[in-house]
C-alpha positions in Angstrom: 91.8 277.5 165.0 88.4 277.9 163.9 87.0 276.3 160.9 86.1 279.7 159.4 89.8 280.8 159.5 91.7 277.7 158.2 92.7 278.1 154.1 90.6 275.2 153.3 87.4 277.3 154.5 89.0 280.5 152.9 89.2 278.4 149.8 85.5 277.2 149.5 84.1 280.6 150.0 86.1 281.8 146.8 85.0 278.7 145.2 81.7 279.1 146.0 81.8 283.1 144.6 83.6 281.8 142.0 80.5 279.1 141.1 78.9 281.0 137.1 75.5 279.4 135.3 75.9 280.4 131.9 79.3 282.0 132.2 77.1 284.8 134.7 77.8 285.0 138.2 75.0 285.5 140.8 74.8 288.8 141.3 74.6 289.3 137.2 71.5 287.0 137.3 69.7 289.4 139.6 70.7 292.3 137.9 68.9 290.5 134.8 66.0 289.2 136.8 65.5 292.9 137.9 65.9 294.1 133.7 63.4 291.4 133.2 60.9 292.5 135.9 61.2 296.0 134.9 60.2 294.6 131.2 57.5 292.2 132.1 56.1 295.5 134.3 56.0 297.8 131.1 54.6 294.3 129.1 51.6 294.3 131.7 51.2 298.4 131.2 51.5 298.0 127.5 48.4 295.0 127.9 46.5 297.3 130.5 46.6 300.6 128.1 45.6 298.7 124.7 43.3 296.7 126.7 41.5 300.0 127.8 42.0 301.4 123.8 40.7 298.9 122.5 37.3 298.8 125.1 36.9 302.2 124.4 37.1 301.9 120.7 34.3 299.2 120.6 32.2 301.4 123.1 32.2 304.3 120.6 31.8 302.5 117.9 28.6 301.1 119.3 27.4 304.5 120.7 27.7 305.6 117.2 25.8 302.4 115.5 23.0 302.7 118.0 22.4 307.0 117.4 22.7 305.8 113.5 20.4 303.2 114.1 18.2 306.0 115.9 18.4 308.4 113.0 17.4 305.8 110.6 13.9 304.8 112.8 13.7 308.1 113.1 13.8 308.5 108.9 11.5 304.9 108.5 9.0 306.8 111.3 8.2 309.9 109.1 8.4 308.6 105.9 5.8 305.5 107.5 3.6 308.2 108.5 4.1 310.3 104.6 2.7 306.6 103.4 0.0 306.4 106.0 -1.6 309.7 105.4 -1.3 309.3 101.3 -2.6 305.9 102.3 -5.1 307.5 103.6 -6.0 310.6 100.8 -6.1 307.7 98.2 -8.7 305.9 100.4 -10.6 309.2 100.5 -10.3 309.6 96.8 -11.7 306.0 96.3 -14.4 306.0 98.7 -15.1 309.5 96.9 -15.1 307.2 93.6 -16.8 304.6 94.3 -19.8 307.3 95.6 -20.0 308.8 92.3 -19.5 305.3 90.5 -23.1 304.3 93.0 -24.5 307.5 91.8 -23.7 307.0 88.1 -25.1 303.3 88.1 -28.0 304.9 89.5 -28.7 307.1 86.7 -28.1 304.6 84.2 -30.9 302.3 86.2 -33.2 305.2 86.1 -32.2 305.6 82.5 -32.3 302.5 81.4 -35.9 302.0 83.0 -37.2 305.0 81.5 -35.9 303.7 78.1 -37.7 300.5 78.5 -40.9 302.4 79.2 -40.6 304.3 76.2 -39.5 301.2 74.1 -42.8 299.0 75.7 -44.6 302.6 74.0 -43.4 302.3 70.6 -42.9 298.7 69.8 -44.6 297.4 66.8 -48.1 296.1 67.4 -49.9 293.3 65.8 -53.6 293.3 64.6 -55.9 290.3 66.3 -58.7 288.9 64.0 -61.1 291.0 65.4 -59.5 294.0 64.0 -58.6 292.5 61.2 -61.7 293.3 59.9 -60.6 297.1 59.9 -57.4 296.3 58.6 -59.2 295.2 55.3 -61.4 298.6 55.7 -58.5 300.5 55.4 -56.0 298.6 52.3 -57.4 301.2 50.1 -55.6 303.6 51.7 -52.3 302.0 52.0 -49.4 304.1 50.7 -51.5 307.5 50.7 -49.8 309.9 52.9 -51.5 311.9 55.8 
């Protein structure tokens, strides 16, 4: 008689079927194992997808800062320019005031030198001793009206 056939060997392979972990025989651990592949599987999708969301999001989001960040030099660019060309009219306007300040200094000079010349004309004189003499000549005189 073979081994295979004797009770003893009948025995130990129902033993061996027989043989739980956990109260779960073997075939119910790869029925789990399987659940729990099929679980890690949609835990890996679930990981790829909000990977790719979230990728996506941030991408947009900096699309958007940078064509708001465009706008805004955009904005700065025009209203720089507004500045540099009333920059620019109030530069006129002074260079405009400061030629008719020149011009108005110059009249005063020419003014003021004519004003001299006419005080040098009219300032009061003073008699030498030579004409003194006529001074005397004339005391008679003093107070008549010509």
């Amino acid at each position: 008689m073979a081994i295979a056939d004797s009770p003893e060997a009948e025995s130990n392979i129902t033993n061996a079927a027989s043989i739980v972990t956990l109260g779960l025989d073997g075939s119910t651990w790869d029925k789990l194992m399987l659940w729990a592949l099929a679980v890690a599987a949609l835990a890996a999708g679930a990981v790829v997808v909000t990977t790719g969301g979230s990728i996506l999001t941030h991408k947009r989001e900096a699309e958007a800062a940078e064509h708001s960040l465009e706008r805004y030099k955009e904005t700065v660019a025009g209203k720089v320019a507004e500045a540099h060309k009333a920059g620019v009219e109030a530069g006129r306007a002074a260079g405009g005031a400061a030629v008719k300040a020149a011009e108005a200094n110059e009249r005063a000079a020419k003014l003021e030198a004519a004003n001299l010349a006419l005080e040098t004309q009219i300032q009061p004189r003073r008699f030498t001793s030579v004409n003194g003499q006529q001074v005397g000549a004339l005391r008679p005189f003093a107070g008549q009206t010509v």
